[in-house]
N, C-alpha and C positions, 0 to 999 in steps of 0.2 A: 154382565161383568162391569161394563161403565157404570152402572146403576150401582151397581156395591161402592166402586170406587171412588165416585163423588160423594156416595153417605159416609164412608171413610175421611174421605177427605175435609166436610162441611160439617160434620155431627163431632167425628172420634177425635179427630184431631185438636181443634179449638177446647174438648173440655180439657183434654190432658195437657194441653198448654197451658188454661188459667189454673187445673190443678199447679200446673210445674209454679209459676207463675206465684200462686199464692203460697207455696212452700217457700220461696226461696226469699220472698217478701217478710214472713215469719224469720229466719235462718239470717238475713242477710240488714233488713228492715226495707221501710217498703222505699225509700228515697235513694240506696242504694242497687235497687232490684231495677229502678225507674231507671238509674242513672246505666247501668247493664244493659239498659233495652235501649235505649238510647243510643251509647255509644256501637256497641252491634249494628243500631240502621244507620247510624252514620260512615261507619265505618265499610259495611257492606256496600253501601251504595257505590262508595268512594272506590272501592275495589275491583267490583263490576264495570264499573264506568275504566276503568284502567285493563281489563282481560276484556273486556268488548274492544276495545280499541284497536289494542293490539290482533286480536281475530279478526276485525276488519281490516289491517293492513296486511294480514295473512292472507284473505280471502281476495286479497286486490293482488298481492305478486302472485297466488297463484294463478289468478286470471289473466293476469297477464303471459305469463309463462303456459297458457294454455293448457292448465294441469286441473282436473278434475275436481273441486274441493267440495266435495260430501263428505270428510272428517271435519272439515273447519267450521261448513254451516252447523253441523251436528253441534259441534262445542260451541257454537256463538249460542241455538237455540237453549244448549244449558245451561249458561249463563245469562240469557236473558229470566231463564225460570228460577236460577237460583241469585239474581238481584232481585227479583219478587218475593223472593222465601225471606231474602236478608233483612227487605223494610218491614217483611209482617213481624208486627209484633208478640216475642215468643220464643224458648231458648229451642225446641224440637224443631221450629222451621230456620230458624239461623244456622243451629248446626246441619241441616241437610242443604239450607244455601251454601253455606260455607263451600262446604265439599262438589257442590256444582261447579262453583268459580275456581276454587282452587286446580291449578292446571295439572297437578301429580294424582289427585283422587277424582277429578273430570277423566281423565283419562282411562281409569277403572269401567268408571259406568260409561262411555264413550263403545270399549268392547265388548260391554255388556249387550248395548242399545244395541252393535251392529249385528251380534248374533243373533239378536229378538227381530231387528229386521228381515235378516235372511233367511229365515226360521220362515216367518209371516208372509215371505215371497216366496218359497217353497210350500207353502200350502194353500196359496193363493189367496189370501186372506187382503195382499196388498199386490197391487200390478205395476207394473213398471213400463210406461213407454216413454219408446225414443222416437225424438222429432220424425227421422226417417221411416220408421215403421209404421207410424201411426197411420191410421184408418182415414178417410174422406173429412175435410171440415176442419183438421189439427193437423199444423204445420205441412199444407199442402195446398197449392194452388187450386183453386176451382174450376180448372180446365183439366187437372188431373198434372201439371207438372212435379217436378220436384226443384222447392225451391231454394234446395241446396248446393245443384251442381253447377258445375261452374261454366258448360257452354249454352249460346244463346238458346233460346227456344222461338219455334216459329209461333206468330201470334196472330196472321192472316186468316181473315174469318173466311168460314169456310161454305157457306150461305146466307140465306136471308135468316135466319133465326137467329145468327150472329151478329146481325149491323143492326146500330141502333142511329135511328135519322134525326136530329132534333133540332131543327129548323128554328132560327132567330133571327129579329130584327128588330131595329132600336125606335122604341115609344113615339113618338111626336105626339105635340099637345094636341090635348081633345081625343086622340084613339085608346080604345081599349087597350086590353093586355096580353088579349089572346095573336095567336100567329097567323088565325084564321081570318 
């Protein structure tokens, strides 16, 4: 399926762009059609940069306010994919930027994406763990705490397999480096 989607992507896409591309050169002439492509990346860039922004000062009061933002990253990563669409040059990927950045038709594919996630997490295709659940080695102390609650933990080693002795003492000229 990725394998279709990147030959879609790399092969089908580009020629039907420079078809669009050389039609509208013909239709429109070719300094005209330049000047179209142009103002598009300039214009998309310029816009992107202004709806990223704003998501990131989305993404900072929600954090602040301690509120979960899995819509907001969502919409930041589709406007980072559609200011990529909007510099390529090409009318099929402008108009699909377009609609990434734009915040009324983002919104569309936004509950698109979330169903396709949830979909793909009911059939286990994507896993989801959280700090607290997770397994040995991810977000968990190596002694087996949990390093999110909030009273102290005892830390008194509990034998010899716990203390580690490492014995120093400072150089004087002429001695080696060992402690021995």
């Amino acid at each position: 399926m990725v394998f279709l989607l990147l030959l879609f992507c790399f092969t089908v896409v580009p020629i039907v762009e420079l078809y669009l591309l050389i039609q509208a050169g013909s239709m429109f002439g070719t300094l005209n059609t330049l000047a179209i492509v142009l103002f598009t990346g300039v214009f998309g860039a310029y816009f992107s940069k202004l709806e990223g922004r704003n998501i990131l000062m989305q993404l900072q009061r929600q954090m602040k306010q301690s509120v979960l933002p899995a819509d907001t990253m969502l919409s930041g990563a589709m406007v980072f994919v559609g200011g990529i669409l909007l510099i390529t040059p090409g009318f099929l990927t402008v108009f699909f930027g377009l609609s990434l950045v734009f915040p009324w038709t983002r919104a569309i594919y936004l509950s698109a994406l979330k169903v396709k996630i949830a979909r793909m997490i009911e059939k286990g295709t994507i896993r989801v763990y959280n700090a607290n659940q997770a397994g040995p080695g991810f977000g968990r102390d190596p002694f087996g705490a949990d390093p999110f609650r909030d009273e102290p933990r005892d830390v008194t080693p509990r034998g010899p397999a716990d203390v580690i002795d490492i014995s120093t003492r400072q150089k004087r000229d002429g001695e080696s480096e060992s402690p021995n």
